[in-house]
KOLDO-420065 format. One line per field, with one value per residue (C-alpha): residue number from 1; residue in three letters; chain; x, y, z. Coordinates in pm, 1 decimal. Example, Ala and Ser with C-alpha at 12.3 -4.5 7.8 and 13.67 -1.06 7.14 Angstrom:
BEGIN
i = 1|2
aa = ALA|SER
ch = A|A
x = 1230.0|1367.0
y = -450.0|-106.0
z = 780.0|714.0
***
This chain:
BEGIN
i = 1|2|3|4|5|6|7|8|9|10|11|12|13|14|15|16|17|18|19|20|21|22|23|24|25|26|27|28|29|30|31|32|33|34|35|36|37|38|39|40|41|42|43|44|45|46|47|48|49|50|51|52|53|54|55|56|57|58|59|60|61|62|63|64|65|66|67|68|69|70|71|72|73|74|75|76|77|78|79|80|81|82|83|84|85|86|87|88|89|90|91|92|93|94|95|96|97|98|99|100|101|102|103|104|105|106|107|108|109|110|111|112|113|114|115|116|117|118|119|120|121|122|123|124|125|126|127|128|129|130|131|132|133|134|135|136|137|138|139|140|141|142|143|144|145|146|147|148|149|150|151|152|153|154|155|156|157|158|159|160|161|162|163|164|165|166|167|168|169|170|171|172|173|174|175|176|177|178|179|180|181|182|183|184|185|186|187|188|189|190|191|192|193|194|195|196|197|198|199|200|201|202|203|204|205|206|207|208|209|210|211|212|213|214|215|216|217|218|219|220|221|222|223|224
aa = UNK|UNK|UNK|UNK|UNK|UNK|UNK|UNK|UNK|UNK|UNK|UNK|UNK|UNK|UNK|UNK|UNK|UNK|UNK|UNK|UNK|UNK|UNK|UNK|UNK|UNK|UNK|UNK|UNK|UNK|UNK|UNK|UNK|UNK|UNK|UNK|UNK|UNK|UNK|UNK|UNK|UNK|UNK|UNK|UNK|UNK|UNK|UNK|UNK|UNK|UNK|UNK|UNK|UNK|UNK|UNK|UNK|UNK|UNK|UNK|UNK|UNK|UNK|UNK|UNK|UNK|UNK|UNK|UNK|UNK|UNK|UNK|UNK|UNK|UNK|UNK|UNK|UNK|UNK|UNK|UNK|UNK|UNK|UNK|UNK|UNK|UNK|UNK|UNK|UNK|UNK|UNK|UNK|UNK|UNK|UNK|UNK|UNK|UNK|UNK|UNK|UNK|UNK|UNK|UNK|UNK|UNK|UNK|UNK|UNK|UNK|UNK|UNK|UNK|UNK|UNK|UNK|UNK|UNK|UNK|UNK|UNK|UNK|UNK|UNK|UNK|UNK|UNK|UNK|UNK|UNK|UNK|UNK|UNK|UNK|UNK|UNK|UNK|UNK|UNK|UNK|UNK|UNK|UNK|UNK|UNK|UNK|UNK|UNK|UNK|UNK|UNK|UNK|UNK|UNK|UNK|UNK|UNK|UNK|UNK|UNK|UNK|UNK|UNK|UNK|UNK|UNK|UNK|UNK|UNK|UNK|UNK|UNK|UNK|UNK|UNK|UNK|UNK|UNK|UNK|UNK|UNK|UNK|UNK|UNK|UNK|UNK|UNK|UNK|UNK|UNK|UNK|UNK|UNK|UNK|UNK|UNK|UNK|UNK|UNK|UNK|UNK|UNK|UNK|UNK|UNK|UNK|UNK|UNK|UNK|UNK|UNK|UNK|UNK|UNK|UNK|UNK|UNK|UNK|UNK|UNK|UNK|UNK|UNK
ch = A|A|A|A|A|A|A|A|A|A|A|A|A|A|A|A|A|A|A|A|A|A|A|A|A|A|A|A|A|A|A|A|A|A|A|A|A|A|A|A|A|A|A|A|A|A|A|A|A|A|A|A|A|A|A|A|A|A|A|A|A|A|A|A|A|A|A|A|A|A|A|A|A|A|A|A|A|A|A|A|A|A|A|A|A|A|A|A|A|A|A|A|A|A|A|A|A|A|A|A|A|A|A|A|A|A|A|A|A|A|A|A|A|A|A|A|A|A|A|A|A|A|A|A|A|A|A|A|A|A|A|A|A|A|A|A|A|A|A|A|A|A|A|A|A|A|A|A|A|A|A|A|A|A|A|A|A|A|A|A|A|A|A|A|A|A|A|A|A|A|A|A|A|A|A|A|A|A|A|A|A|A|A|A|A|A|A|A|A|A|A|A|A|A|A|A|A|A|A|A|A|A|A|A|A|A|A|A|A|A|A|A|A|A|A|A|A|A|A|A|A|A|A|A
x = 7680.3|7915.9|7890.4|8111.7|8185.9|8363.0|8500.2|8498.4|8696.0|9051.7|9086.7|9105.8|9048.8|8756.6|8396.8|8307.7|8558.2|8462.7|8074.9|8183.5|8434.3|8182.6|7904.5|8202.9|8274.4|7914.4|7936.0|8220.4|8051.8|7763.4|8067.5|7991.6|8211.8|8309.8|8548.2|8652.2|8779.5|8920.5|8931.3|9219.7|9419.5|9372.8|9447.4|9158.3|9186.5|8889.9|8663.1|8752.3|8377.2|8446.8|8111.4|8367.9|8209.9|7864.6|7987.3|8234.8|8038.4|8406.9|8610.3|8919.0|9088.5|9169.3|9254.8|9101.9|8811.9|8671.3|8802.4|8536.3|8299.2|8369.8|8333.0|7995.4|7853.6|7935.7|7816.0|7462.9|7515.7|7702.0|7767.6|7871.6|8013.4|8115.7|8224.4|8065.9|8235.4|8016.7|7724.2|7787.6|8000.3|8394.9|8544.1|8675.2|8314.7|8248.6|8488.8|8425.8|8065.9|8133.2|8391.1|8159.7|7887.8|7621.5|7299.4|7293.0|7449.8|7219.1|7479.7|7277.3|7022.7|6847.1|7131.8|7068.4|7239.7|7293.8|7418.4|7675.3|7705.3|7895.5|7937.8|7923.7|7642.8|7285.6|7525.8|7546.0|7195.9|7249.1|7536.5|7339.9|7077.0|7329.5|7395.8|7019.7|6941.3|7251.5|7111.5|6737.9|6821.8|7065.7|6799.6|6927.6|6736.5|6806.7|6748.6|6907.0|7103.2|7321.3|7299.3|7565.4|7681.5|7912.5|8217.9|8578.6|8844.3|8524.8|8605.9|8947.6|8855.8|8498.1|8449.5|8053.5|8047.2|8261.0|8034.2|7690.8|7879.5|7925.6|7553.5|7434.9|7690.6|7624.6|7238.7|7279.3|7450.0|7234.2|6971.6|7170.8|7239.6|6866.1|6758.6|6932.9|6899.2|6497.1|6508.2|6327.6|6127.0|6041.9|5781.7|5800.5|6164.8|6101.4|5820.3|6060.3|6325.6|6091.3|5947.9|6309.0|6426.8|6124.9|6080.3|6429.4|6694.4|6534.4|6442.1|6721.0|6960.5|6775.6|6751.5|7126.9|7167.3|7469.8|7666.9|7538.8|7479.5|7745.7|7461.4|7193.0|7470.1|7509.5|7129.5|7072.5|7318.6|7622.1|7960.3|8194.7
y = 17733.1|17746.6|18102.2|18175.3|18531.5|18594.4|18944.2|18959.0|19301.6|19295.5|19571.3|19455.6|19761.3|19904.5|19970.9|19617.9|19448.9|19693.7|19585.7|19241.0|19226.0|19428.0|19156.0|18875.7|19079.8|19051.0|18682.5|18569.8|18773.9|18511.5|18210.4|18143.7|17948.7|18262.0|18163.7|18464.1|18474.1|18779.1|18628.5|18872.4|18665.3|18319.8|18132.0|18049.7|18013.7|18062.5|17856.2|17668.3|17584.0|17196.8|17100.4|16803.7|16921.5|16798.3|16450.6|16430.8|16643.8|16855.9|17052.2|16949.8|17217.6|17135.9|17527.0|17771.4|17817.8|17409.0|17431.9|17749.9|17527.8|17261.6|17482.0|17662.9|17294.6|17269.8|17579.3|17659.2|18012.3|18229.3|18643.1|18737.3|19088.7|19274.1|19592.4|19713.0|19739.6|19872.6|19789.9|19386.5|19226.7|19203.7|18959.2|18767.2|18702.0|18581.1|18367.3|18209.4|18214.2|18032.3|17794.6|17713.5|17474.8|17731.0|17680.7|17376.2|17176.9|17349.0|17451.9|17672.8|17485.7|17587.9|17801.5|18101.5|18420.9|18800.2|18990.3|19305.6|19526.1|19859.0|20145.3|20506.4|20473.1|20308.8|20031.5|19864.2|19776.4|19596.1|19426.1|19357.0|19216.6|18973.5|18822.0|18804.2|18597.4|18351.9|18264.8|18254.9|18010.5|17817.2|17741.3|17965.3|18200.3|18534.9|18711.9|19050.9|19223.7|19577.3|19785.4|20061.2|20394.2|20614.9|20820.3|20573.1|20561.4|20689.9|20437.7|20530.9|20947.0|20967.5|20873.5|20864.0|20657.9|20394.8|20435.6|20361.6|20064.3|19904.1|19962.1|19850.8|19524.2|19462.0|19418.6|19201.9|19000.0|18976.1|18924.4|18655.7|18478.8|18517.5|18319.3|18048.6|17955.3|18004.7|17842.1|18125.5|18057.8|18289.5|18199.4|18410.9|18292.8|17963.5|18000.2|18148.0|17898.7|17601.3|17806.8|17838.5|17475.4|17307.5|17426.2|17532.4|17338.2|17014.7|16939.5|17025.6|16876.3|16494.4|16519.3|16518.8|16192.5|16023.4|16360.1|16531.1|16264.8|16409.1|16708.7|16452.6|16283.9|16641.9|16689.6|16349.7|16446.6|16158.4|16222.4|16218.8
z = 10727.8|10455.6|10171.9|9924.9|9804.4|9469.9|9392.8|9004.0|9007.9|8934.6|9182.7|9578.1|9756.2|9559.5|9579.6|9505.6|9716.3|10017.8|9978.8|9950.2|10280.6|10467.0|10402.0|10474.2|10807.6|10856.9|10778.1|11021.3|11320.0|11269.6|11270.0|10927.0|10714.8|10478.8|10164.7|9983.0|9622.4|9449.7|9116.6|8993.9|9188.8|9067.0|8764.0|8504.0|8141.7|7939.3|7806.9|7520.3|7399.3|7377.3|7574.6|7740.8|8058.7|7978.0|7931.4|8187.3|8446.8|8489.0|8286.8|8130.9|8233.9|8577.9|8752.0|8978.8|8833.8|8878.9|9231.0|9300.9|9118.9|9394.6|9675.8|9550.7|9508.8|9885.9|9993.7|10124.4|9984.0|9724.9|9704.5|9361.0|9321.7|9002.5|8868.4|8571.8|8246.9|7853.4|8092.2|8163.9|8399.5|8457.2|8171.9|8501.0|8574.9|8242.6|8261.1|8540.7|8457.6|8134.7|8363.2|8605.4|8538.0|8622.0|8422.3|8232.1|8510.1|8792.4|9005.5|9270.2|9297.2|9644.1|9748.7|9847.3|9665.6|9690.0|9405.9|9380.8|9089.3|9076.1|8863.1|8771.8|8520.1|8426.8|8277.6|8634.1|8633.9|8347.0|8520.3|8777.5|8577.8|8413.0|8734.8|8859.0|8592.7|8603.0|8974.4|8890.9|8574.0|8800.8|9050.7|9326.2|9510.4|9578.9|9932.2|9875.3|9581.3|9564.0|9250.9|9390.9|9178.1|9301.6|9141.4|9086.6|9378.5|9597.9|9855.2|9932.5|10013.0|10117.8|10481.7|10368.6|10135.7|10326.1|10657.3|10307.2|10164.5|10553.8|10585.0|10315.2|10317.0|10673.9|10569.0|10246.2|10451.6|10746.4|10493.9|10312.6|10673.3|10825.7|10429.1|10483.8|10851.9|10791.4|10484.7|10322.3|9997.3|9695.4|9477.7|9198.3|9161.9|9214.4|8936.4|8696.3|8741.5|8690.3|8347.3|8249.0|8345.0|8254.5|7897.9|7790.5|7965.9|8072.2|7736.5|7556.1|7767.0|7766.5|7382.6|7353.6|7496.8|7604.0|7514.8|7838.3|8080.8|8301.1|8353.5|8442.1|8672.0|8841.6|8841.7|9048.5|9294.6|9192.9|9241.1|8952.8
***
């Protein structure tokens, strides 16, 4: 079994990254294949909104961000985990959520996902939100997901709220492992997806033609 966990917070010893290594702790004890990324620490550029990608079925930027791409598309599972920031997700999320051939090209397709959003206000349900959908429309399936508030820095003096955030990680992931070894199904998500692929992206994707056959190419399974 091979899950890939992506901290979208700059910050590597915070609330999110402590949820996130508890649940890859969790992970390893099970002799999963765990590959962490603290996206703070790698090099993507943005998107530059050419739409190569949809021909080509890559981007022509070749950095960090296609090589996560790579690694999701060979992973049976994927934890995403962001801060929150004016109630959305970390602009190193976006990016790499605008990098990383997510919904048009299908890129979680049966793959199994738990979500982690933190905060100190209602705006991390929001954030949260943000990344529920981006796995539903990208035909993953999600098991478990963390909607966490608590008060900045609480990690590093609160003995409490470290012993809550190993609990709570140490079930999302046991949650996230016991999905994908029993193949677990969810209707109502699978429903949604199938509304959302069916009427919106399937269609518009086969009426552009040649200019997006590198996202049929990923749908049917080819290498390119």
């Amino acid at each position: 079994m091979k899950i890939v966990i992506i901290n979208a917070s700059p910050r590597t010893d915070g609330l999110t990254s402590t949820l996130l290594k508890g649940i890859s702790d969790t992970l390893s004890d099970k002799n999963v294949d765990v590959s962490y990324y603290d996206l703070g620490r790698l090099s993507m550029a943005q998107c530059l909104g050419c739409c190569a990608c949809y021909k080509l079925g890559h981007c022509v930027i070749d950095d960090d961000a296609e090589k996560i791409s790579c690694a999701i598309a060979d992973a049976d599972g994927l934890v995403l985990g962001t801060p929150t920031y004016a109630s959305n997700v970390s602009g190193l999320m976006k990016v790499l959520i605008d990098r990383g051939h997510f919904v048009i090209e299908q890129l979680l397709m049966g793959k199994y996902c738990v979500t982690v959003a933190t905060g100190e206000n209602y705006g991390s349900k929001d954030a949260g939100k943000v990344l529920n959908r981006l796995v539903i429309y990208s035909g993953g399936r999600i098991p478990g997901k963390l909607v966490i508030n608590a008060p900045f820095n609480i990690v590093t003096h609160d003995s409490n709220a470290i012993g809550k955030c190993r609990f709570l990680a140490r079930r999302a992931g046991l949650g996230l492992y016991e999905a994908v070894i029993r193949k677990k199904r969810y209707p109502l998500q699978s429903l949604h997806h199938k509304i959302v692929f069916d009427l919106g992206i399937k269609p518009f994707v086969l009426s552009k033609g040649e200019k997006y056959s590198g996202v049929i190419s990923r749908w049917n399974g080819e290498t390119i």
